[in-house]
N, C-alpha and C positions, 0 to 999 in steps of 0.2 A: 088140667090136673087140679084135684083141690082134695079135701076133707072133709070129712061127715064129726061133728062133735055128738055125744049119748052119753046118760046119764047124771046129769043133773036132775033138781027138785027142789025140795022143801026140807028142813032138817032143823031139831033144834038144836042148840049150844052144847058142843062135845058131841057131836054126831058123828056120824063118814057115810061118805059117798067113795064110789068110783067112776071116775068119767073114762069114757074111751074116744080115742081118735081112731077112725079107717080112713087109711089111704085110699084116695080112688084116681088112677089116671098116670099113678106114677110110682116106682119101687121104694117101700120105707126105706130099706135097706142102704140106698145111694142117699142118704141125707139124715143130719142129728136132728131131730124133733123137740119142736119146743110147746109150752104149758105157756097160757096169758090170761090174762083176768082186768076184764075192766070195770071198775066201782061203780058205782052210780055217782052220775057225774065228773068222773076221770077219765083219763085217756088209757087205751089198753098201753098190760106191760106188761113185760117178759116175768114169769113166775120159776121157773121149771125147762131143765133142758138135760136131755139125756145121746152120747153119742150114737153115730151109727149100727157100732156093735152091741151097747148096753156097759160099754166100760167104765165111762166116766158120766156122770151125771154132776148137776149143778142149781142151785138150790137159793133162791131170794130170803134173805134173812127172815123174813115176818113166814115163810111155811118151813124154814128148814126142823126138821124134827118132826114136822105133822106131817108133811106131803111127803107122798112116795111115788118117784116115776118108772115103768119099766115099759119093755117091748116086745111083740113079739112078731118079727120079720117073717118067719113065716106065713102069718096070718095077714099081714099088712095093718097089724092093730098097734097103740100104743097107749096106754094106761095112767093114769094119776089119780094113786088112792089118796084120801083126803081124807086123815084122822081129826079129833079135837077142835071141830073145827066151831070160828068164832064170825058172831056177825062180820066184823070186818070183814071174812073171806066173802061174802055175797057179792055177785056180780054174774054178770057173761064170761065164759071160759073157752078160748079158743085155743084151737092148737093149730100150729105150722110147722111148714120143712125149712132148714139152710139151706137156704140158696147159694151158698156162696160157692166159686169155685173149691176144685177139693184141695189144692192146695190151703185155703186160708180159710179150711172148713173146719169149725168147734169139732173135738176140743183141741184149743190154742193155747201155746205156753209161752211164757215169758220168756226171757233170755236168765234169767234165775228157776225156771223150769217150777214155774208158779205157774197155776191154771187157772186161766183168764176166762171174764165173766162173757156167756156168749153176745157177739152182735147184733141185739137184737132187729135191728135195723135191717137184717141180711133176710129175714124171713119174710115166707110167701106162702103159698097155697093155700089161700083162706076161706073157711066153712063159714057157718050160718052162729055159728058158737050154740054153746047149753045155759043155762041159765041156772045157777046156785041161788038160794035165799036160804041165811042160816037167822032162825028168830032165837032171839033172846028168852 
C-alpha cells in the first residue's frame, strides 16, 4: 500500500496550488489522511489532517487559513488547496494514512471534549512526495 503525491511546482508569493493524494493498494475511506511538508533542511511534519469522513479536519498554525483539506472516498483522492501561499511553505509535501487502530484513530478528544492534535507519529503509507517552491 502506499500513495502517489501530484501537483506541485513553481509559484510566486500569494499564489495556489492544489496537490492531490491517490490512494493505491488500500481504501481512503478506512483511515484519516494527513498533509506534511518538509523545509529544506528540516525534518518532515505533520501540516494538515482531515478525518475518515471529511468531518473534522485539523490544521498547523503557520497554514490554518490558507490551507484547505478535503476528500473524496469515492475516487480514492484527497486534496490540499494551498492559498496565499509564502516562501516559507516551500518544501516536499507528502501525504499519509493513520495507521492507528480504529479505536485511537484521529479524530481524538480529550476528556474536556477538546480535539486533540493528530499523532503524527501513527502515519504510514509513504509516496515519493511533490515538491512546492514558492519565490519571493
Amino acid at each position: 500500500a502506499h500513495v502517489v503525491e501530484s501537483g506541485g511546482g513553481v509559484v510566486q508569493t500569494g499564489g495556489s496550488l492544489r496537490l492531490s493524494c491517490t490512494a493505491s493498494g488500500f481504501a481512503l475511506d478506512e483511515h484519516a489522511m494527513g498533509w506534511f511538508r518538509q523545509a529544506p533542511g528540516r525534518e518532515r511534519e505533520g501540516i494538515a489532517c482531515i478525518a475518515w469522513n471529511g468531518r473534522n479536519t485539523y490544521y498547523r498554525d503557520d497554514v490554518k487559513g490558507r490551507f484547505n483539506v478535503s476528500r473524496d472516498n469515492a475516487n480514492n483522492i484527497m486534496y490540499l488547496q494551498m492559498d496565499s501561499l509564502k516562501p516559507e511553505d516551500t518544501g516536499v509535501y507528502y501525504c499519509a494514512a493513520d495507521l492507528s487502530v480504529e479505536k485511537i484513530r484521529w479524530p481524538i478528544y480529550s476528556r474536556d471534549g477538546v480535539l486533540e492534535p493528530p499523532r503524527w507519529d501513527r502515519f504510514g503509507y509513504w509516496g515519493e512526495g511533490t515538491q512546492v517552491t514558492v519565490s519571493s
